[in-house]
C-alpha positions in Angstrom: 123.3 141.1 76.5 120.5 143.0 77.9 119.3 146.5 77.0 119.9 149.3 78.8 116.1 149.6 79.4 116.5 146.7 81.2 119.3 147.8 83.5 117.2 150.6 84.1 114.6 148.4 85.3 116.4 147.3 87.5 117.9 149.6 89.1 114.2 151.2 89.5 113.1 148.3 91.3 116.1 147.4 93.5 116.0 150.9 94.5 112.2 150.9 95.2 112.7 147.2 97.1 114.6 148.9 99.3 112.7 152.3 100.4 109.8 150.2 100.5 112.0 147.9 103.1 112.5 150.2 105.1 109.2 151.5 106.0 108.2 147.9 107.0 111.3 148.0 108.8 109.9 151.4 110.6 106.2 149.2 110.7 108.2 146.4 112.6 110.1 148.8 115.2 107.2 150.4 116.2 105.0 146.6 116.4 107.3 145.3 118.6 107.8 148.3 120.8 104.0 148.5 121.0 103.3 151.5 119.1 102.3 150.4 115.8 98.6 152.3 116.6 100.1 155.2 117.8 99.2 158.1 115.9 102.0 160.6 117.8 104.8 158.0 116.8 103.4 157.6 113.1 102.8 161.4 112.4 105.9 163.2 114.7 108.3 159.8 115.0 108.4 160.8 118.6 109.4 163.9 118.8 113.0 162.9 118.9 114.6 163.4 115.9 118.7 164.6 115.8 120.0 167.3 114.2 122.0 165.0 111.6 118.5 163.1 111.1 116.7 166.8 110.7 119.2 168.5 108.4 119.5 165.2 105.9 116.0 165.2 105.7 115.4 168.8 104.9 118.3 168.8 102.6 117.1 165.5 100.5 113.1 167.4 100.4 114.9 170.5 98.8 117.2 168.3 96.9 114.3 167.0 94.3 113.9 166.3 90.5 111.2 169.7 90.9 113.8 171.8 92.4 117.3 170.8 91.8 117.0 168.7 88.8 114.6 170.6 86.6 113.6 174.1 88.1 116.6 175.1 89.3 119.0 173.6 86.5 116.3 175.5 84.3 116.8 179.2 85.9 120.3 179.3 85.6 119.9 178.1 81.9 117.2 180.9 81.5 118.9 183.5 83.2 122.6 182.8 83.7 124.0 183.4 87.5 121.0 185.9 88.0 118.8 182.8 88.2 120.3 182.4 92.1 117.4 185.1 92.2 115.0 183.4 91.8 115.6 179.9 93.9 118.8 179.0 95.7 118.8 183.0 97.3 115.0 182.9 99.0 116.1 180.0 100.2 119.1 180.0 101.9 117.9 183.3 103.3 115.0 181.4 104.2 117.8 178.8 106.3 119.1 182.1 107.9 115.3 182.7 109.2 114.4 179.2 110.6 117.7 179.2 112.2 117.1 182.2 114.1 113.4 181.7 115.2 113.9 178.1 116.0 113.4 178.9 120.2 110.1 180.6 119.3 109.1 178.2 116.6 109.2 175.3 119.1 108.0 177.2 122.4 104.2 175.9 122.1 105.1 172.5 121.2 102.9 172.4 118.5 104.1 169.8 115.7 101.3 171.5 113.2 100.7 174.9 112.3 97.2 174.0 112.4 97.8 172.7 116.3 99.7 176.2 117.3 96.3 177.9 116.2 94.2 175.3 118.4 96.8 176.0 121.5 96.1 179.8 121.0 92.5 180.5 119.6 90.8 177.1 120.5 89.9 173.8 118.7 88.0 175.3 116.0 90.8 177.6 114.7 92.5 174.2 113.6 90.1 174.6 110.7 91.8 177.9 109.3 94.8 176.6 108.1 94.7 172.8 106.6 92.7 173.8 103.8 95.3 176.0 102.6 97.8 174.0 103.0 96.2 170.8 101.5 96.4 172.6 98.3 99.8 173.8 98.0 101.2 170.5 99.0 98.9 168.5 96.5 100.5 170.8 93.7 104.1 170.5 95.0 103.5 166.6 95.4 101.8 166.8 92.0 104.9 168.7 90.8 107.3 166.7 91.6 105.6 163.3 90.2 104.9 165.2 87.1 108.9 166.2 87.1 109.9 162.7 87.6 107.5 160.9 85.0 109.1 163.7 83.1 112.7 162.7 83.0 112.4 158.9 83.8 109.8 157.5 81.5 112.7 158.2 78.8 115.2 155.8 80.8 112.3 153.4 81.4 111.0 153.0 77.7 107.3 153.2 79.4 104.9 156.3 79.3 105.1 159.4 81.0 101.7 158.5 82.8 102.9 154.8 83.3 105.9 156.2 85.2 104.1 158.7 87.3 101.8 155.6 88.5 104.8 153.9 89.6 106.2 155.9 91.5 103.5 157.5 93.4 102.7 153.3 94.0 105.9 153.1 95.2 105.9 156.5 97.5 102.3 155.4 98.9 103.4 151.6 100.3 106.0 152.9 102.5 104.2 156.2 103.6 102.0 153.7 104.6 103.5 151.3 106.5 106.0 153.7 108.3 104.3 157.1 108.3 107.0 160.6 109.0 109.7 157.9 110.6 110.1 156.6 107.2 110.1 159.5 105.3 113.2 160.7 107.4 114.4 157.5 107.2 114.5 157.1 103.5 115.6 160.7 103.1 119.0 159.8 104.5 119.0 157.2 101.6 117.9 159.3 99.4 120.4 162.1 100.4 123.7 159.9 99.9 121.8 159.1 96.4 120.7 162.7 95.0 124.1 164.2 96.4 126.2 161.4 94.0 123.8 162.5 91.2 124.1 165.9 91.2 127.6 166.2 91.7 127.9 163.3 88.9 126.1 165.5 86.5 128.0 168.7 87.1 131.3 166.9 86.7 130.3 165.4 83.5 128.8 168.6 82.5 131.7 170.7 83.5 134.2 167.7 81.8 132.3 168.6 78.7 132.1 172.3 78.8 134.6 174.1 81.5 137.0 175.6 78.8 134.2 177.3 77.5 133.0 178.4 80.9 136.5 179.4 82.1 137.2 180.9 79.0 134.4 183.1 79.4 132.5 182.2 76.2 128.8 181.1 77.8 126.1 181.8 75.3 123.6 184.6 76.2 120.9 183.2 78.6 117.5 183.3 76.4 115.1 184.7 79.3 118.2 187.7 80.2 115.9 190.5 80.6 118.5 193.4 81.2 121.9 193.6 80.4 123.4 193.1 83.7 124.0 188.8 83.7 123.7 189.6 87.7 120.5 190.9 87.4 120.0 189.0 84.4 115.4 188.0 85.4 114.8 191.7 85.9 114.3 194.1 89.0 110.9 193.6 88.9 110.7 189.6 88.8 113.7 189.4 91.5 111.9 191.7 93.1 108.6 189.8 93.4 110.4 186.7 93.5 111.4 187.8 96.7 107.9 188.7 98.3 106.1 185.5 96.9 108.9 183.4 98.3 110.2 184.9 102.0 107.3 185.1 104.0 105.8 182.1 103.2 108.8 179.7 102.8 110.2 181.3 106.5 106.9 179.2 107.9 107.2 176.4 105.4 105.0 173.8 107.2 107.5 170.7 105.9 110.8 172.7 107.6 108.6 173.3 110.8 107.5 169.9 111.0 111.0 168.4 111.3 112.3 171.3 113.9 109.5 170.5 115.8 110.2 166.7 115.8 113.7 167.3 117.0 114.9 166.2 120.6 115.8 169.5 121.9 116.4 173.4 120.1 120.3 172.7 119.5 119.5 169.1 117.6 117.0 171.6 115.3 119.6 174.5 114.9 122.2 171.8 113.7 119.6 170.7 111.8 119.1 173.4 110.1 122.7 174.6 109.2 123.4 171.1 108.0 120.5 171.4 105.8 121.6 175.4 104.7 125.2 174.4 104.0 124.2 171.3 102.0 121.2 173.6 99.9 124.4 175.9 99.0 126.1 173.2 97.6 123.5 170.9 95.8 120.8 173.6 95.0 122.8 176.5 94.4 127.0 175.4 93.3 125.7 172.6 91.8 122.8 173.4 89.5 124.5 176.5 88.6 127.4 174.4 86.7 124.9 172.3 85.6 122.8 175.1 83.4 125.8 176.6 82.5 126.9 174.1 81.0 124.0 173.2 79.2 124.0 176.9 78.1 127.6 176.4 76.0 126.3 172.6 75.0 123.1 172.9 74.0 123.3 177.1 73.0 119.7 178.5 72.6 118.6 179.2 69.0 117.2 182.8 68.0 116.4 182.9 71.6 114.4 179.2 72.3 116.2 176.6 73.9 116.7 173.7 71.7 113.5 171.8 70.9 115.4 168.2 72.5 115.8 170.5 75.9 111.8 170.9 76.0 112.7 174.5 77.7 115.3 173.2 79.7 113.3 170.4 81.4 116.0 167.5 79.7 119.2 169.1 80.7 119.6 166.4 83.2 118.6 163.4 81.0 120.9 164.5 77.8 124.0 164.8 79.8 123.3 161.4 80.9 122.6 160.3 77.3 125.2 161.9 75.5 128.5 162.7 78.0 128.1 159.2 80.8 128.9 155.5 79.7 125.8 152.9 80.3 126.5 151.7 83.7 127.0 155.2 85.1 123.9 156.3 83.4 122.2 153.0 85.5 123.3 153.9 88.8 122.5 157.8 87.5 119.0 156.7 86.8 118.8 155.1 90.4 120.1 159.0 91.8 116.8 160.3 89.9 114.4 158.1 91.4 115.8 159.1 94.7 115.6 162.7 94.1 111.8 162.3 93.4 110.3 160.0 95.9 112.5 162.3 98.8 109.9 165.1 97.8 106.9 163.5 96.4 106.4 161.7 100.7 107.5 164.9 102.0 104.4 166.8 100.7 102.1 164.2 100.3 103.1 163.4 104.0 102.2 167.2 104.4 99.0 167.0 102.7 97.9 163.9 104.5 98.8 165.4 108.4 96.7 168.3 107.5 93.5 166.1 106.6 93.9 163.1 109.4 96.0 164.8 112.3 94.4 168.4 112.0 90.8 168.2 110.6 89.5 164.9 111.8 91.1 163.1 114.5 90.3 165.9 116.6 87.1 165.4 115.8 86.7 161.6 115.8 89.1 160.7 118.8 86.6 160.3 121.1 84.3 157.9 119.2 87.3 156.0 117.3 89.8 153.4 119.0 93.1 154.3 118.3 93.6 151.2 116.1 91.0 152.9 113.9 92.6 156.7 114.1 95.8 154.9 113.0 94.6 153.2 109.8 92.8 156.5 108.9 96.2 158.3 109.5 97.6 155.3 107.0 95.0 155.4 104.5 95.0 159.2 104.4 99.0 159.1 103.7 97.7 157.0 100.7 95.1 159.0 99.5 97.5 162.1 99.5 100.1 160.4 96.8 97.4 159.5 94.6 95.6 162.7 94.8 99.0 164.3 94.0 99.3 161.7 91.2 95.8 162.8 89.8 97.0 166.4 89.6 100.5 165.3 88.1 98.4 164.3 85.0 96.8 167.4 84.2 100.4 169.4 85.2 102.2 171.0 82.3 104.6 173.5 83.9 106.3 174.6 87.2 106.2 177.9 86.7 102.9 178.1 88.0 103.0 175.5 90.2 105.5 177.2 92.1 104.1 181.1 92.9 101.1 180.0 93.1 102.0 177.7 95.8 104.0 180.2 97.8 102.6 182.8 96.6 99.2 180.7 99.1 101.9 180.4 102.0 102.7 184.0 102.2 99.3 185.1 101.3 97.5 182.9 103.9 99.5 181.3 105.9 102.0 183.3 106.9 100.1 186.6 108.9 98.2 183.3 111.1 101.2 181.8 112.0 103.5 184.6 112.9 100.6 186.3 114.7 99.9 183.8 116.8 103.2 184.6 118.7 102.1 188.2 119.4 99.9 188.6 122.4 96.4 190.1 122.3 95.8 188.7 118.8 92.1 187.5 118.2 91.1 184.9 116.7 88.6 187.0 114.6 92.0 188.6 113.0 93.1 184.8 112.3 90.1 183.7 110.4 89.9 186.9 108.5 93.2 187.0 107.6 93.3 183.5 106.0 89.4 184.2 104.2 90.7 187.4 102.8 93.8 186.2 101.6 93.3 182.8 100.2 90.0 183.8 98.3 91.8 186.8 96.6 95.2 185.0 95.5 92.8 182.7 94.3 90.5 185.5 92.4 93.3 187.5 91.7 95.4 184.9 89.9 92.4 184.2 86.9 92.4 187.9 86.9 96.0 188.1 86.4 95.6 184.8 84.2 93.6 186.9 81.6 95.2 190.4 81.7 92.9 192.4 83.2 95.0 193.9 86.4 97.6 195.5 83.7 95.8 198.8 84.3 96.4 198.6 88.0 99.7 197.4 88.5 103.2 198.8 87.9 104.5 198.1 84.9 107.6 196.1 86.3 105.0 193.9 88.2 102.5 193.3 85.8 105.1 192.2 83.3 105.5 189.0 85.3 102.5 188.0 85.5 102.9 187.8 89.6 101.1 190.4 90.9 98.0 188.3 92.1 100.6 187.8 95.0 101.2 191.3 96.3 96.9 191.8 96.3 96.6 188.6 97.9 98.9 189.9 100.7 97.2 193.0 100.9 94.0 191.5 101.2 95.2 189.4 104.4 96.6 191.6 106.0 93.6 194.0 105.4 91.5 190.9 107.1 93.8 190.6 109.8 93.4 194.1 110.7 89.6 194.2 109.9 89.1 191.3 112.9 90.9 194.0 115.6 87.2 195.4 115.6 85.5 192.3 116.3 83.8 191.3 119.6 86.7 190.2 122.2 84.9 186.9 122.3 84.4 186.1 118.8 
């Protein structure tokens, strides 16, 4: 007989065989139909996505190992119910947003956000925005491999580093060879896969745990900070929770991208409430079982989680361990994978759009064949996973990770985008706004880091440890305002 490591194996490289297949399958398509150096087809897939293609692939990006299997499973352990707060809330308001703006959204045609600047304020504004959001897709890329290596080198019997290599190997050779068309391709894969898991692990979890839960009898959350298990984070964090998350995640460049590549506004609407109803289900229902049931199996101790939890990061891996026979923890295992590599091309497909298709093939179009503009496109795909997988080492937590990176979306991102739908805006106002705000969420947050803003925050703020955010905010939007008193040609 073999080991279960060795099933596990397995399944890790069937599963990889295959998503790996099918970008050469996308490399193929596009060869034969003569587009295989066609930078439009490799970074938009043509522009003709459908509303079941649009809402899969949103759903299986939100449906990750980051969000759903660790972060989110990890709130409602913290915090009890009141951890919807802090995630699965945002978000589906979030849904509610893109679904109503889709019409304006799409009415420049402009796949990027960096390309809606160039259509309003000229070629040079493409500039503002890639920067930006280069770095908060490197860290959620970089999140997410950390999250997987995290989990799965324990199934694997290899090291946590020796897993992150793999799959960010793994994630690179089909961003390669089939560019955004594969990523949307395997995320209907991946869907089917991470949907099974979750579900899989709430069952068991609930199989273990639901006369407990019925009953009533859930141990006290460890991070409840008031009495209320509604409002169980605090006014304060809910509170800034909420104005980290909204503005930036309602222009969050990886939900724009796909509305934009979709045939027509209804396919993108559909799109959308496919991807809201299924984010209900697998990052809100779903994970909420999941930590509650952790809660009344693995009950914290003088307020710590359990040290084989490591703070809640495990939940998903112990279940597997200790409530699912080997050969559904195998095909389990397979549903983890899945969860990760949907995210980790998502961003890194992110991060790689805004350095090729916004920053330098504008630049370099007229002096390259396209040939040549289509293996940088390929090459930069590449380069953005193992970035990421650079930053995944050195990650430790994605606490940070996570308002820091929104926390850059609303702070910079955010004023640019929206204003750029509201006549008479300069382009002054544009480039302030993202200078002033991405240099002081950046200052403010080593301020913050080292305690020195307690004296100028409210207490319920500066208790946690978010208020960078809110000065950041203020900062662009003090820029944006500053650049109405520019020159009318700058």
């Amino acid at each position: 007989m073999f080991s279960a490591t060795t099933y596990y194996w397995l399944g890790f490289i069937v599963y990889s065989a295959t998503v790996i297949a099918i970008g050469f399958y996308v490399w193929l398509k596009e060869k034969k139909q003569g587009h295989q150096s066609n930078n439009r087809e490799y970074w938009e897939a043509g522009s003709k996505l459908s509303g079941w293609s649009i809402g899969l692939s949103i759903s299986a990006s939100m449906m990750s190992i980051s969000w759903s299997g660790v972060y989110g499973v990890q709130l409602f352990y913290w915090y009890g119910i009141g951890g919807a707060w802090l995630l699965i809330i945002p978000w589906l308001i979030t849904m509610a947003g893109f679904f109503i703006f889709t019409s304006m959204f799409r009415q420049f045609k402009a796949f990027s956000q960096p390309q809606l600047l160039e259509k309003r304020f000229g070629p040079s504004a493409r500039w503002y925005l890639a920067p930006a959001l280069i770095i908060v897709f490197i860290t959620w890329t970089g999140a997410e491999i950390y999250a997987a290596g995290k989990i799965i080198a324990p199934l694997l019997g290899v090291s946590h580093y020796w897993t992150l290599f793999l799959i960010t190997l793994v994630v690179a050779v089909y961003s390669y060879s089939g560019g955004f068309a594969a990523v949307v391709s395997t995320d209907k894969v991946q869907f089917v896969l991470v949907a099974v898991f979750i579900t899989t692990i709430a069952l068991l979890g609930f199989d273990a745990s639901g006369e407990m839960i019925l009953n009533g009898s859930i141990p006290d959350p460890p991070k409840m900070q008031t009495d209320s298990r509604l409002f169980s984070p605090g006014i304060g964090l809910i509170l800034i929770t909420l104005f980290a998350y909204l503005p930036g995640w309602l222009i969050e460049t990886d939900v724009w991208i796909r509305i934009q590549a979709a045939r027509s506004n209804s396919a993108a609407r559909r799109g959308i409430l496919l991807a809201g109803f299924n984010s209900f289900v697998f990052v809100g229902v779903l994970p909420l079982i999941i930590g509650l049931s952790a809660l009344t199996l693995f009950p914290p101790l003088n307020g710590q989680a359990p040290a084989e939890l490591d703070d809640g990061t495990l939940i998903f891996t112990l279940i597997m361990q200790n409530y699912a026979p080997l050969w559904l923890n195998i095909f389990l295992s397979v549903g983890l994978i899945a969860a990760a590599m949907s995210t980790i091309d998502t961003c890194a497909n992110i991060v790689a759009l805004s350095f090729s298709h916004d920053m330098l093939e504008p630049v370099l179009k007229k002096k390259w064949a396209p040939a040549k503009l289509n293996r940088l496109a390929r090459l930069s795909s590449v380069g953005a996973v193992f970035i990421s997988f650079l930053y995944a080492v050195f990650t430790d937590s994605l606490w940070d990770i996570f308002y820091l990176s929104s926390g850059i979306l609303t702070t910079t991102i955010f004023i640019p985008v929206i204003a750029s739908f509201i006549p008479g805006t300069r382009q002054l106002q544009i480039k302030l706004s993202v200078l002033f705000g991405l240099s002081a969420t950046l200052i403010f947050y080593f301020l913050e880091s080292r305690n020195l803003l307690v004296a100028f925050e409210p207490d319920i703020f500066s208790k946690t440890g978010l208020g960078y955010i809110i000065w950041g905010f203020l900062f662009s939007a003090v820029g944006f305002f500053m650049g109405i008193f520019g020159r009318k040609n700058d």
